[in-house]
Backbone as JSON, one array per atom type, in Angstrom:
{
  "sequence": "XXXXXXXXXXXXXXXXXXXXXXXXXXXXXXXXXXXXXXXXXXXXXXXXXXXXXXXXXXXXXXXXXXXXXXXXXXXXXXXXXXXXXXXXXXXXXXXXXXXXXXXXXXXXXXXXXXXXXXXXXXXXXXXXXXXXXXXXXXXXXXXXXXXXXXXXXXXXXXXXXXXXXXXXXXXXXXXXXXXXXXXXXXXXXXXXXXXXXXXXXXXXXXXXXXXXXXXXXXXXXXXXXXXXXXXXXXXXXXXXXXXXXXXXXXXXXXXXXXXXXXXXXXXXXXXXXXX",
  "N": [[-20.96, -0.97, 12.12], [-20.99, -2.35, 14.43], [-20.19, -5.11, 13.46], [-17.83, -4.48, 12.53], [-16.95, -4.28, 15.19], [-17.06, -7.09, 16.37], [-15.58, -8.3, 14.67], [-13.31, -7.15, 15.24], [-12.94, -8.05, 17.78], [-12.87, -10.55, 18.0], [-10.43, -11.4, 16.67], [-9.11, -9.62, 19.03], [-9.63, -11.73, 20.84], [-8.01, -13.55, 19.59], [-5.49, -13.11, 19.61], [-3.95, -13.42, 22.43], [-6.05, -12.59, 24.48], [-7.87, -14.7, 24.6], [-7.0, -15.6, 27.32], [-8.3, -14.8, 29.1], [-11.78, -15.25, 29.43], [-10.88, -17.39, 29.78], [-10.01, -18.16, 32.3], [-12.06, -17.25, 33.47], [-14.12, -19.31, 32.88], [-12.68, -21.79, 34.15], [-12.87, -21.0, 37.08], [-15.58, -20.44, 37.41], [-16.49, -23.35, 36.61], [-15.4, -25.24, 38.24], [-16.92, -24.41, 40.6], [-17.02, -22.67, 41.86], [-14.48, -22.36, 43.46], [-12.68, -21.32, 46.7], [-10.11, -21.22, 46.88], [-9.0, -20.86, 43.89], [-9.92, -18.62, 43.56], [-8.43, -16.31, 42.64], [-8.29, -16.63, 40.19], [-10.63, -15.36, 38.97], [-10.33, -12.86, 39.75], [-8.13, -11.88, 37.93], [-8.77, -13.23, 35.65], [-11.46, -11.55, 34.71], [-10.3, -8.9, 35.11], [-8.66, -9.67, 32.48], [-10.3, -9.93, 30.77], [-12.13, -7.59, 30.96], [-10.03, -5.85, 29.86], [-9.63, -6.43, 26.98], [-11.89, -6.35, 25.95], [-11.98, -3.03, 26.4], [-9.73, -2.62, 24.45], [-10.53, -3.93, 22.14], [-12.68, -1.89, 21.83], [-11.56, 0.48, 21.36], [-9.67, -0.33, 19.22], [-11.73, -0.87, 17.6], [-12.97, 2.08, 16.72], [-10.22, 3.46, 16.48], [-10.01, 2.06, 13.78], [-12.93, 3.04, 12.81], [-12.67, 5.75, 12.09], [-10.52, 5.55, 10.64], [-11.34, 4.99, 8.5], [-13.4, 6.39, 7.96], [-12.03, 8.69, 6.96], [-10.39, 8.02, 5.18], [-12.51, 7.58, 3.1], [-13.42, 9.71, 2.97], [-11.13, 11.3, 1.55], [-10.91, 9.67, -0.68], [-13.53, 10.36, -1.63], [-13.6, 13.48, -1.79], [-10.73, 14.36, -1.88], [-7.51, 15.24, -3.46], [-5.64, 13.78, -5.86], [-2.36, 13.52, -6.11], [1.23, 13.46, -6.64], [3.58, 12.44, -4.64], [7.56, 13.32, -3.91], [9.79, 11.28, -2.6], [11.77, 12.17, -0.45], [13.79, 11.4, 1.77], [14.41, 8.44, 3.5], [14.29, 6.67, 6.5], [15.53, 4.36, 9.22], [13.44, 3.36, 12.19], [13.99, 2.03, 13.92], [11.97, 0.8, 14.84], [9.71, -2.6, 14.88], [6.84, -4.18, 13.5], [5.15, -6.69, 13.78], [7.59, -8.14, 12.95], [8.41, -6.61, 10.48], [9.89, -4.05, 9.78], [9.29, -0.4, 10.65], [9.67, 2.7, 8.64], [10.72, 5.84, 8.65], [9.74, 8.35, 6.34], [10.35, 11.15, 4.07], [8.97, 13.23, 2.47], [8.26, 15.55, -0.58], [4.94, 16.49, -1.46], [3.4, 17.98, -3.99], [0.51, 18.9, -6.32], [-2.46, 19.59, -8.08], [-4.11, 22.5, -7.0], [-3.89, 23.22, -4.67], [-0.52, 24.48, -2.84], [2.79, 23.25, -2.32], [3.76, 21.23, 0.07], [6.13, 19.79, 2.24], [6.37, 16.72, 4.58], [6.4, 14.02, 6.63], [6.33, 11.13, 7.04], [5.17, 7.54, 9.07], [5.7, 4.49, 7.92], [5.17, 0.8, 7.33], [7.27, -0.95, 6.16], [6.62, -3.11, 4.17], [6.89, -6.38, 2.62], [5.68, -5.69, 0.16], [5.07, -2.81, -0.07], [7.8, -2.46, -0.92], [8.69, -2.1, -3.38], [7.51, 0.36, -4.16], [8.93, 2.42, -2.36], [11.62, 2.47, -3.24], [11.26, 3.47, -5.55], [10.8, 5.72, -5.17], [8.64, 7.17, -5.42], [5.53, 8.3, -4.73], [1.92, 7.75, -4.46], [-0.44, 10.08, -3.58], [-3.23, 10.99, -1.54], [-5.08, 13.96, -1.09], [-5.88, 16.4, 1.26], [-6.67, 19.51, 0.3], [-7.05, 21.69, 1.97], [-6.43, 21.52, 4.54], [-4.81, 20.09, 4.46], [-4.27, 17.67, 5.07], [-3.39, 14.14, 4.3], [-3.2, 10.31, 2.67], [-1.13, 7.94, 1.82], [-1.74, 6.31, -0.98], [-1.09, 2.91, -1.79], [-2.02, 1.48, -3.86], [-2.73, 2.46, -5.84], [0.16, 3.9, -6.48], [1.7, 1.44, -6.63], [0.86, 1.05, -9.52], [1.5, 3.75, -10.66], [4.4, 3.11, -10.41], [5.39, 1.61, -11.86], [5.05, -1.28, -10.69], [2.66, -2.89, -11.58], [1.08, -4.04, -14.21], [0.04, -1.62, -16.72], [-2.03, -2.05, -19.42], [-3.56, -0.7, -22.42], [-6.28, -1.42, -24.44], [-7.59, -0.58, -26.99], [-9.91, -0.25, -28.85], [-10.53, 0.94, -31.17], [-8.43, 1.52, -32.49], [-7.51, -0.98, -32.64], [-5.58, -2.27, -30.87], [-3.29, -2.56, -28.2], [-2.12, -0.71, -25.93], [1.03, -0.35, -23.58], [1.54, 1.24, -20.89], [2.97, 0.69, -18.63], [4.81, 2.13, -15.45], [4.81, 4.77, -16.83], [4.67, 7.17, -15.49], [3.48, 9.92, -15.74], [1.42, 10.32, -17.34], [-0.61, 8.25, -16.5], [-1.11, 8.82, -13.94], [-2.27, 11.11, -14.86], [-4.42, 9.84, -16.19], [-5.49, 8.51, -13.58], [-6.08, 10.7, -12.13], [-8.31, 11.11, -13.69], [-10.19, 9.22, -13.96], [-10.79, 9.17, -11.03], [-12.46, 11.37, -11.07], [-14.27, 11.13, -12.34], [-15.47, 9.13, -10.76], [-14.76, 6.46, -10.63], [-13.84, 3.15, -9.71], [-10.08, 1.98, -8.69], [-10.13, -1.08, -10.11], [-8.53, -4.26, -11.48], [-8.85, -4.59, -13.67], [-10.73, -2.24, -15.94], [-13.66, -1.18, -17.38], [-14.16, 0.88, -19.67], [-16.7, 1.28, -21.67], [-18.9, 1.67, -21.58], [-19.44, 4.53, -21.39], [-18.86, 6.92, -23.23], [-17.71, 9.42, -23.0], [-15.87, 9.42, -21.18], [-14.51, 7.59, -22.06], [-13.2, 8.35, -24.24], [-11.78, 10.8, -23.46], [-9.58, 9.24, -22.13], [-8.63, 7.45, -23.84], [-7.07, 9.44, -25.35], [-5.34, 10.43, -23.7], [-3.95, 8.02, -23.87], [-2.93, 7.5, -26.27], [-1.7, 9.84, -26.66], [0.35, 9.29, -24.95], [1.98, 6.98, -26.02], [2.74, 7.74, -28.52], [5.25, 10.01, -27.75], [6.2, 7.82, -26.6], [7.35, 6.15, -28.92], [10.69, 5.93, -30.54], [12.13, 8.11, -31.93], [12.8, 8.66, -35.28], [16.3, 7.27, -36.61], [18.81, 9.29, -37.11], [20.42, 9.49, -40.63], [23.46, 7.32, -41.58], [24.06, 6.96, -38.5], [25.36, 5.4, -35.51], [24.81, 2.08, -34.65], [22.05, 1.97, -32.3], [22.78, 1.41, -28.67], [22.71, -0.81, -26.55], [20.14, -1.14, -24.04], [21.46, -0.5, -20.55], [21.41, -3.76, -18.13], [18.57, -4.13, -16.61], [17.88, -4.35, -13.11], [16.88, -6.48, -10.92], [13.56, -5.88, -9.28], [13.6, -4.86, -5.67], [11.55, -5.95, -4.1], [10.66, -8.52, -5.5], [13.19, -9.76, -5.18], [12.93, -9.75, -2.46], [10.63, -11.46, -2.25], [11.38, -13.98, -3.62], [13.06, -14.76, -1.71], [11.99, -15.27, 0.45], [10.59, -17.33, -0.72], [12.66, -19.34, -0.89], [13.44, -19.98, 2.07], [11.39, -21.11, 2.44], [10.99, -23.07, 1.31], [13.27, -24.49, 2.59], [15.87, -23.72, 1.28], [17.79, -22.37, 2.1], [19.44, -21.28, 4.99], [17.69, -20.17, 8.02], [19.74, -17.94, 9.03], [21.07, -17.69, 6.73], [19.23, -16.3, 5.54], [18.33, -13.98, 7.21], [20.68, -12.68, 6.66], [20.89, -11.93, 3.86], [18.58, -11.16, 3.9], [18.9, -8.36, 5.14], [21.2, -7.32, 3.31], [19.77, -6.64, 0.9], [17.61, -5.07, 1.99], [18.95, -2.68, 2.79], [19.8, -1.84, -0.04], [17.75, -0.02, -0.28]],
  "CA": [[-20.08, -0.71, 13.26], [-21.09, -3.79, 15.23], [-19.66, -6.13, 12.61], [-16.31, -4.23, 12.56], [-16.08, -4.49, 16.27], [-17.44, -8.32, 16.09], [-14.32, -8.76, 13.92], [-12.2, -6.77, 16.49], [-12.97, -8.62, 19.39], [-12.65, -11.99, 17.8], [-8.89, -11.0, 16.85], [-8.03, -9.57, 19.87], [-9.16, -12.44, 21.68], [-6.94, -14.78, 19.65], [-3.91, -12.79, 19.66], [-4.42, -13.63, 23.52], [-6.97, -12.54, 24.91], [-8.49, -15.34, 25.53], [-6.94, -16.33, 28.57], [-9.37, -13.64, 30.54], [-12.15, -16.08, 29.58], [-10.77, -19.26, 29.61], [-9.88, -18.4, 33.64], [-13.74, -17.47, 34.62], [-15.07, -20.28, 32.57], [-12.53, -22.54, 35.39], [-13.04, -20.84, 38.01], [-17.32, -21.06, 37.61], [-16.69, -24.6, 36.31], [-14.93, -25.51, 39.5], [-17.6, -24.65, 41.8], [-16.34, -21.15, 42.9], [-12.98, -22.59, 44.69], [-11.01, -20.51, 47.07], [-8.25, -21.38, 46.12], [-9.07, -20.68, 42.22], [-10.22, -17.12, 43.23], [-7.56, -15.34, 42.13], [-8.61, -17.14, 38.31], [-11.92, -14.16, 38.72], [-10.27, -11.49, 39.69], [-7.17, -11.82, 36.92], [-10.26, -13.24, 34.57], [-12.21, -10.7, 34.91], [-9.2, -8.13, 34.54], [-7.84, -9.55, 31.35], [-12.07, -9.87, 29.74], [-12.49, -5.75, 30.72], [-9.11, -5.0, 29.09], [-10.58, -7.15, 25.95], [-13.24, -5.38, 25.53], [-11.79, -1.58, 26.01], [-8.92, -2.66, 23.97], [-11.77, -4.11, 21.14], [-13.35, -0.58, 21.19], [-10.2, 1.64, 20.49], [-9.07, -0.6, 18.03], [-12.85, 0.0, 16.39], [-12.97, 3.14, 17.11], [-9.63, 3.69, 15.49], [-10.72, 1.77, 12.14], [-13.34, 3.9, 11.56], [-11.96, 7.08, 11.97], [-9.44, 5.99, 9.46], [-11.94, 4.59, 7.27], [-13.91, 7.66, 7.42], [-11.02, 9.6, 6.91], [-10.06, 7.17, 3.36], [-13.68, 7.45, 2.3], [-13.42, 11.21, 2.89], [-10.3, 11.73, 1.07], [-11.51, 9.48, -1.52], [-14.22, 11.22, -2.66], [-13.51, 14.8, -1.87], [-9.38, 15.09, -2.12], [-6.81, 15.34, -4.76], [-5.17, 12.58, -6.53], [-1.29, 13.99, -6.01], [1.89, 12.83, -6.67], [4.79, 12.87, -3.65], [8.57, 12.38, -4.45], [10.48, 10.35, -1.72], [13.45, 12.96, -0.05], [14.27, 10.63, 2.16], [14.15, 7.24, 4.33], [14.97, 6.6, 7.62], [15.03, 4.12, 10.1], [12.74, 4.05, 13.11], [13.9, 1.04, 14.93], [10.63, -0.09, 15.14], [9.13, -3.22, 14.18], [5.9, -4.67, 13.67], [4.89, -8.16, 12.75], [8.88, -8.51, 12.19], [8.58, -5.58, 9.46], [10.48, -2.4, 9.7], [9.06, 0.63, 10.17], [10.5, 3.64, 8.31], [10.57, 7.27, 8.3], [9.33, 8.68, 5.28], [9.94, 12.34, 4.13], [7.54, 13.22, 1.39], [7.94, 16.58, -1.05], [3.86, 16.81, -1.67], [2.91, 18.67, -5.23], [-0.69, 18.35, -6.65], [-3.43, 20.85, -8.38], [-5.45, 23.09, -6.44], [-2.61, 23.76, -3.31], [0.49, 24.85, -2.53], [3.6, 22.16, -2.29], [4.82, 21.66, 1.23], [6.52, 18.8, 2.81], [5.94, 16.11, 5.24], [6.93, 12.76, 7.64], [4.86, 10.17, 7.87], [5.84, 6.65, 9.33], [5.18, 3.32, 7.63], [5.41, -0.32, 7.73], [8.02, -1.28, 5.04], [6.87, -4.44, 3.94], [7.13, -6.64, 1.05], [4.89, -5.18, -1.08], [5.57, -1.1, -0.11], [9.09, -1.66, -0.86], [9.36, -1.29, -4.42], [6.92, 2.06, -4.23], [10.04, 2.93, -1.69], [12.64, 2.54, -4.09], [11.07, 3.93, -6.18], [10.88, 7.32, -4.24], [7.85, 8.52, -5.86], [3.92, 7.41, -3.81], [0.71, 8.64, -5.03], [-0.89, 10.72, -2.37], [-4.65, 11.66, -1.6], [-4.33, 15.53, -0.23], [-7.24, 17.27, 1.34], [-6.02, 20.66, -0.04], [-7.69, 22.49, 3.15], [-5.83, 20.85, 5.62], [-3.38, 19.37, 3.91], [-4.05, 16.02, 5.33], [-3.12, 13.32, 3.2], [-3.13, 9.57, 2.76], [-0.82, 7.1, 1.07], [-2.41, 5.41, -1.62], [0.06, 2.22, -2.31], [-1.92, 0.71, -5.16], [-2.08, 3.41, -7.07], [1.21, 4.02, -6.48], [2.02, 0.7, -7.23], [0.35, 1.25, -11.13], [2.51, 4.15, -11.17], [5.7, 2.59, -10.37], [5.47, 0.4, -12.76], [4.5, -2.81, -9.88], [1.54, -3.53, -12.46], [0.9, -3.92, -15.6], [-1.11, -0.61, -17.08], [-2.48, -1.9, -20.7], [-5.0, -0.05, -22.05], [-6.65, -1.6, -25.21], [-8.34, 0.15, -27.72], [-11.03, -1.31, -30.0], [-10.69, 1.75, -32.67], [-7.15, 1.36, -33.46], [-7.53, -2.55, -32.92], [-4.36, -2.29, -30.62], [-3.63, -3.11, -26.94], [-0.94, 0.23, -25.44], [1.82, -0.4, -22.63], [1.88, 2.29, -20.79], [3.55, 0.43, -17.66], [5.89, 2.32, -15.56], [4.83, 5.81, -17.08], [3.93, 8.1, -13.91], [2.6, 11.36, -16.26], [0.24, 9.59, -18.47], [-1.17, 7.37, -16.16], [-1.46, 9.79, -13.16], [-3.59, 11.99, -15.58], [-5.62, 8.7, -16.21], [-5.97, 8.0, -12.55], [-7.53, 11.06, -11.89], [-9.99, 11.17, -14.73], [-11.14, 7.87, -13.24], [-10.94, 9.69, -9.95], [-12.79, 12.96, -11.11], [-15.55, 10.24, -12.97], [-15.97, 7.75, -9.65], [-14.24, 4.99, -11.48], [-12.8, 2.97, -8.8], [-9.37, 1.17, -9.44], [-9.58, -2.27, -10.12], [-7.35, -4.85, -11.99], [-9.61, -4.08, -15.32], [-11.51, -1.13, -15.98], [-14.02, -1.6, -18.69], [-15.35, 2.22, -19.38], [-17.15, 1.07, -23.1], [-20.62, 2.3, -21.27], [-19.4, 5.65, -21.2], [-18.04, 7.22, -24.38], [-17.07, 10.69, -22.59], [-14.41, 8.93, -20.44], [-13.55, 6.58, -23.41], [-12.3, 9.38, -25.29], [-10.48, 11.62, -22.6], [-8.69, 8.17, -21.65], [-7.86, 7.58, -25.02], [-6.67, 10.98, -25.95], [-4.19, 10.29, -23.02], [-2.85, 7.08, -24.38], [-2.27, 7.42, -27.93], [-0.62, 11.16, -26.62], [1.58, 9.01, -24.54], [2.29, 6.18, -26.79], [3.16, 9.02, -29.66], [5.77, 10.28, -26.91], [7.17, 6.28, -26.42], [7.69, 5.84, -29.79], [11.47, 6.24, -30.4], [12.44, 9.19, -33.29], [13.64, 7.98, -36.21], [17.58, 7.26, -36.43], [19.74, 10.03, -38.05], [21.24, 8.58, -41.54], [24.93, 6.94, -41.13], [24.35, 7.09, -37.3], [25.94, 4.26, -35.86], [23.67, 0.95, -33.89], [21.74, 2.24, -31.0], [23.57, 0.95, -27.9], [22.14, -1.88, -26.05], [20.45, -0.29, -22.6], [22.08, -1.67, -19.59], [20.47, -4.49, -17.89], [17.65, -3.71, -15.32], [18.19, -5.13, -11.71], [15.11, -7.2, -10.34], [13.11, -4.79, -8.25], [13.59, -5.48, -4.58], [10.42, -6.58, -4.19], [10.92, -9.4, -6.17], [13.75, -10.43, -4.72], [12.42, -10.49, -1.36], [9.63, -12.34, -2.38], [11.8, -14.93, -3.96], [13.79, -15.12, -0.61], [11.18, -16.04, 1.32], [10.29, -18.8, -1.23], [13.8, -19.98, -0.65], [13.23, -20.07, 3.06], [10.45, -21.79, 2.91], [11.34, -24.57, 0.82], [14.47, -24.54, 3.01], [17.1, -23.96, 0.36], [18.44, -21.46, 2.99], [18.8, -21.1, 6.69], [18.03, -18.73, 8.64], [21.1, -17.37, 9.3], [21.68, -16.8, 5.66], [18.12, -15.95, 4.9], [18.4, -12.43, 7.63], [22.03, -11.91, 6.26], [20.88, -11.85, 2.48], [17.47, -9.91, 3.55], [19.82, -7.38, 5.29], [21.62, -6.52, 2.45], [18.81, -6.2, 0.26], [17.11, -3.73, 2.65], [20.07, -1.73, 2.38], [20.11, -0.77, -0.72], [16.88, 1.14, -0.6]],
  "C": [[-20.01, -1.93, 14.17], [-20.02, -4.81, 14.51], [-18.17, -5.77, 12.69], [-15.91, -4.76, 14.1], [-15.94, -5.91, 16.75], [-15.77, -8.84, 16.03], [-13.37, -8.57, 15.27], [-12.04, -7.59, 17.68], [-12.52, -10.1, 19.33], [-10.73, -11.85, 17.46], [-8.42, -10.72, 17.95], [-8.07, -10.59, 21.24], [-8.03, -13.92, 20.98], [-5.83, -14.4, 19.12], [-3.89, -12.64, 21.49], [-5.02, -13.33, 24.6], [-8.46, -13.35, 25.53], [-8.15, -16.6, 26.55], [-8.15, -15.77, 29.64], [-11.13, -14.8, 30.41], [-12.37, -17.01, 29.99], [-10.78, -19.32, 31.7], [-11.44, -18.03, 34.36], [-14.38, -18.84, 34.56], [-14.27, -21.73, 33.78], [-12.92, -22.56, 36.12], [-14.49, -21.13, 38.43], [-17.48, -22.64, 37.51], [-16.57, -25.51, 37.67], [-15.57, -25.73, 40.45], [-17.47, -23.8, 42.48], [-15.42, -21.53, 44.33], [-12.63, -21.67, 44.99], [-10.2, -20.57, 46.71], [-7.71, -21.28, 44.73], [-9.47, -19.17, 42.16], [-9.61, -16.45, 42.83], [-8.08, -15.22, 40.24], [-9.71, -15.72, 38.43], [-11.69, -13.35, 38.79], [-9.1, -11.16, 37.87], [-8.33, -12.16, 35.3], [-10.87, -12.08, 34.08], [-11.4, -9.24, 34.28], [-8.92, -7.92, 32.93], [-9.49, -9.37, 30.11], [-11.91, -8.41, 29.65], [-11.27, -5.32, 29.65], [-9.61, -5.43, 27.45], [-11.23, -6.52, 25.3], [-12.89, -4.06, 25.21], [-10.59, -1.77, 24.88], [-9.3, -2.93, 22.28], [-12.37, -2.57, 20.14], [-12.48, -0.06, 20.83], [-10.13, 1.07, 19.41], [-10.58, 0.12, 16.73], [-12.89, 1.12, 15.98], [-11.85, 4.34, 15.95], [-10.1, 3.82, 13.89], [-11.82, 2.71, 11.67], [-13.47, 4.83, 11.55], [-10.98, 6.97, 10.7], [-9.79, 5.55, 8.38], [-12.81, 5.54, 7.02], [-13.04, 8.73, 6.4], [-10.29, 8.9, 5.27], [-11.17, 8.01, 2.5], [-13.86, 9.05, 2.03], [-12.84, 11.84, 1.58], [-10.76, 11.8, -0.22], [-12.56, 10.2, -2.57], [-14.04, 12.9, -2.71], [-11.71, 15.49, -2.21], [-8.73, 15.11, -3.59], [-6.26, 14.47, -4.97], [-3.6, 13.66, -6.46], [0.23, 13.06, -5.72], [3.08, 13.47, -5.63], [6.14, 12.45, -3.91], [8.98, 12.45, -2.85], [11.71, 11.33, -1.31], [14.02, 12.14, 0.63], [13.89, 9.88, 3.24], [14.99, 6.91, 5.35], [14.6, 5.17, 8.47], [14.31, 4.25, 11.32], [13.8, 3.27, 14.02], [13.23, 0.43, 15.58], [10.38, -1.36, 14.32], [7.94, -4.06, 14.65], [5.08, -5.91, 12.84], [5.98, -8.38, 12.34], [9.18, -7.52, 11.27], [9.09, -4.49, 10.19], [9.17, -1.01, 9.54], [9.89, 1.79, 9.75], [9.91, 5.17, 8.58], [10.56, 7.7, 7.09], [9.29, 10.42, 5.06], [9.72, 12.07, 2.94], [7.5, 14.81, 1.22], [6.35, 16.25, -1.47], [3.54, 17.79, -3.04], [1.6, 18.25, -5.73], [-1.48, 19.53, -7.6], [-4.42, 21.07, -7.39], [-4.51, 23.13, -4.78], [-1.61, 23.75, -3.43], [1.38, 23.35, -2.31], [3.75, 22.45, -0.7], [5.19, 19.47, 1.53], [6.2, 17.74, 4.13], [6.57, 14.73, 5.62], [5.92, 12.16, 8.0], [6.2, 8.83, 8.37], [5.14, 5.19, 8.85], [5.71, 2.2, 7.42], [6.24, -0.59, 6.17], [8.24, -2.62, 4.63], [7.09, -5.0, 2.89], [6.58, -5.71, -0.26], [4.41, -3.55, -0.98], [7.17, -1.31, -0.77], [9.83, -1.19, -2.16], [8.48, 0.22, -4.97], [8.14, 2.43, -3.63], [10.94, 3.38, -2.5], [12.54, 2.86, -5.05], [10.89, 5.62, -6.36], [10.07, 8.32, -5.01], [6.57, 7.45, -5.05], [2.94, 8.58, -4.43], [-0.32, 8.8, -3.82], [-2.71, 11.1, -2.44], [-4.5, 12.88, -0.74], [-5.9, 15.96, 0.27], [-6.44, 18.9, 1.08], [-6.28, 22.2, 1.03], [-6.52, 22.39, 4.3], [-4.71, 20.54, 5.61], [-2.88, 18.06, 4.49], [-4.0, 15.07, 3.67], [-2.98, 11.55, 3.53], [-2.15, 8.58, 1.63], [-1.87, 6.46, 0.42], [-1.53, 4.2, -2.52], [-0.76, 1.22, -3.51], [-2.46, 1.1, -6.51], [-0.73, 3.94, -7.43], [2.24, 2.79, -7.01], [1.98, 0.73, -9.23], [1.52, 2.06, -11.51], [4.2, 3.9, -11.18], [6.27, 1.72, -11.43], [5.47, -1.26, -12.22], [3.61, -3.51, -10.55], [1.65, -2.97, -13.2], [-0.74, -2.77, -15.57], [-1.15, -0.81, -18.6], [-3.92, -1.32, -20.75], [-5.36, -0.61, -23.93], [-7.93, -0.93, -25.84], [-9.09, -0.23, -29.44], [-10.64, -0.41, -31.48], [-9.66, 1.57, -33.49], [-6.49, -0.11, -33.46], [-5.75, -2.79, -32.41], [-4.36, -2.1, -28.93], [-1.99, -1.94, -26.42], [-0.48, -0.23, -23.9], [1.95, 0.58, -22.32], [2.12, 2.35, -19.15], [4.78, 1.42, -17.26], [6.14, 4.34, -15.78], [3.8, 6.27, -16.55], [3.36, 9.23, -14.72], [1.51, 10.85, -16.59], [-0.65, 9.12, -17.5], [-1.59, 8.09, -14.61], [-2.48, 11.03, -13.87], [-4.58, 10.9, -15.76], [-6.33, 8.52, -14.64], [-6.86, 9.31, -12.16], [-8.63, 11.83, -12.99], [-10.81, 10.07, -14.14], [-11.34, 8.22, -12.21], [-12.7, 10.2, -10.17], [-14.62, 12.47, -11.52], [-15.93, 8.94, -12.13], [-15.72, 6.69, -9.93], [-13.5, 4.35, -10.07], [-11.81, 2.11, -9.51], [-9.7, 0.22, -9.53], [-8.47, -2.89, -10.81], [-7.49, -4.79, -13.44], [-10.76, -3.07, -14.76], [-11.97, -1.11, -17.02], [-15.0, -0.14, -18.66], [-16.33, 2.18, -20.98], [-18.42, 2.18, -22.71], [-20.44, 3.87, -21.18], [-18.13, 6.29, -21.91], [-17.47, 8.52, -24.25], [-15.88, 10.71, -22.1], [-13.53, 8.15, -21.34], [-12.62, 7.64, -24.35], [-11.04, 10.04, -24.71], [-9.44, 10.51, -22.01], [-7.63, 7.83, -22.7], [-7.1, 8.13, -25.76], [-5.29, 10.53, -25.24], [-3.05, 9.18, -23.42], [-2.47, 6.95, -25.54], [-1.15, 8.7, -27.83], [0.57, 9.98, -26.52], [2.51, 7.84, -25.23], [3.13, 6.5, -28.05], [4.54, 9.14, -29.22], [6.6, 9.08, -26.64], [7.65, 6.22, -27.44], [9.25, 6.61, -30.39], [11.76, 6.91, -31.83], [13.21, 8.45, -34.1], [15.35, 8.39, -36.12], [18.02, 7.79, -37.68], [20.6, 9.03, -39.34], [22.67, 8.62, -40.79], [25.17, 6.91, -39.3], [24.64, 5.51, -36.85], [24.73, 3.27, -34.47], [23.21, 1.7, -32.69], [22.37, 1.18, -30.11], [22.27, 0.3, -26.89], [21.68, -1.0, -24.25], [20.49, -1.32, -21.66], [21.22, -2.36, -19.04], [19.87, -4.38, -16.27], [17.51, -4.76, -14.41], [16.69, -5.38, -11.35], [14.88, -6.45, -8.8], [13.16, -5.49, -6.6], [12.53, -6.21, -3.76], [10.21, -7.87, -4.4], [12.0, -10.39, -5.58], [13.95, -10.91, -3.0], [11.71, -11.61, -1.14], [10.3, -14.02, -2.73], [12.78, -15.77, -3.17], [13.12, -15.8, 0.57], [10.57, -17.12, 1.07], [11.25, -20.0, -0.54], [13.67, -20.84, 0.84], [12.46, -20.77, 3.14], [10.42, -23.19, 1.99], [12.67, -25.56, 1.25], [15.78, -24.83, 2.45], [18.26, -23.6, 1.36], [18.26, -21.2, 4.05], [18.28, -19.85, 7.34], [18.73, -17.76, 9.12], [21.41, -16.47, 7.72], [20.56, -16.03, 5.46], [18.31, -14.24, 5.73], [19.55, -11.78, 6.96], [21.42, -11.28, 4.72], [19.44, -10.77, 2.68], [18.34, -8.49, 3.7], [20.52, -6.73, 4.24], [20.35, -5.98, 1.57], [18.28, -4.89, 0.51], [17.83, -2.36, 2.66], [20.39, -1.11, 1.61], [19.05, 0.2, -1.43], [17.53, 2.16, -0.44]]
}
C-alpha cells in the first residue's frame, strides 16, 4: 500500500503538483520574506491538496484492484455483445470516452444488460468494432469488469496457436470466440493466468481438455468437401484493415510528419466514425 501511494504521489506531483513545494522551499530559502509570504500560505495549500489528492487516487487503485483480484478468482469468465456506442463528449488524455451498452450472457446467471463508460483508445478500438468484450461477472451482484485482453484473443487482435506435440501440428484458432472462450475458462477454472504463451505440458489433465477443444474446433474449420460438377468456390471479399491498425499507422504518419495536423484529425475523424 505504501509503494502504490509512493508511486501516486510522485505522479501527482509531476503532473503539477510540484509547484506547492517548489514555493515553501523559496519562501524558507529566502529567509521568511514578507513580501514572499503569500509563497507559504499558497505552498502550503497546493502540498495539502497533494497529498489528499495522492490518497484518493490510492485509495481508488486498490479498491479496483481488489475488486479485479476478486473477480478474478471468484467470477465468471462471460461473454458481452456490444448493442450500442455512444458518445460522451468526454475526453481524457485527448481520447474519447464512449458509452458502452453491453447485452451480458454467461453460465451460472441470468442475462441482463448494462452501461458502462470507457476510454476508447487505440488499442480498445478494435474489441469496439468488434461489438463483442469478454466480461468477468460476479453472478451475485452482477458486478462485472471488462477484460480487454482477453477480449482482444477473442477478437481475433492476437494470434491464438495452439500446438500440439501428438499430432505434430501447430492449430489457428485466431479470431474464433466459441472455442477459445471455452479455452479461456478452463485456464480460468485451472488458475492458468493469460500470458502470450501458455505452456500446460506439466499438467496432462488440462492438456487434454484443451486439446479436445482444438482439434473439435479445427474439425469444425475444415471446409466440407465440394459437391461433384460444382462450380470454383468464389473468392471471399477482401477484409478491411481493422481500425486499430489504421490508427496506429496514422500516428506513425504523424510522427514522421508525412501529414499535418490538420489532415492527421480530419483522417482520424473519419476513421472513428465508422465504428
Amino acid at each position: 500500500m505504501l509503494a502504490r501511494y509512493l508511486k501516486t504521489q510522485l505522479l501527482v506531483l509531476l503532473c503539477g503538483g510540484l509547484v506547492g513545494p517548489i514555493f515553501l522551499v523559496v519562501y524558507f530559502t529566502l529567509g521568511l520574506d514578507n513580501l514572499l509570504q503569500w509563497m507559504l500560505y499558497v505552498g502550503l495549500l497546493i502540498t495539502v491538496a497533494d497529498v489528499l489528492i495522492a490518497l484518493a487516487l490510492t485509495n481508488y487503485g486498490a479498491k479496483s484492484a481488489a475488486k479485479s483480484a476478486e473477480l478474478e478468482q471468484h467470477g465468471v469468465l462471460a461473454l458481452a455483445q456490444i448493442t450500442g456506442l455512444a458518445e460522451t463528449g468526454t475526453r481524457i488524455n485527448e481520447q474519447p470516452v464512449v458509452k458502452v451498452s453491453l447485452h451480458i450472457a454467461g453460465f451460472g446467471f441470468l442475462p441482463f444488460d448494462s452501461q458502462d463508460r470507457v476510454i476508447a483508445n487505440v488499442t480498445r478500438l478494435g474489441n469496439l468494432t468488434a461489438r463483442k468484450v469478454v466480461v468477468l461477472v460476479n453472478p451475485t451482484t452482477q458486478e462485472y469488469q471488462i477484460d480487454w485482453e482477453r477480449s482482444a484473443l477473442v477478437n481475433g487482435l492476437m494470434p491464438a496457436q495452439f500446438t500440439v506435440a501428438e499430432d505434430n501440428r501447430t492449430y489457428d484458432l485466431s479470431g474464433q470466440a466459441g472455442p477459445l472462450m471455452e479455452i479461456l475458462q478452463i485456464l480460468k477454472a485451472n488458475g492458468v493466468p493469460l500470458n502470450r504463451m501458455v505452456d500446460i505440458r506439466s499438467n496432462p489433465a488440462l492438456r487434454q481438455q484443451i486439446q479436445a477443444v482444438v482439434r473439435r474446433a479445427a474439425e469444425q474449420q475444415s471446409p466440407a468437401a465440394q459437391p461433384a460438377g460444382a462450380g470454383p468456390i468464389p473468392a471471399a471479399p477482401p477484409v478491411q484493415q481493422p481500425i486499430a491498425e489504421r490508427l496506429q499507422e496514422l500516428e506513425a504518419l504523424r510522427a514522421k510528419g508525412v501529414v499535418t495536423d490538420e489532415e492527421y484529425n480530419s483522417r482520424r475523424a473519419q476513421i472513428i466514425s465508422e465504428i
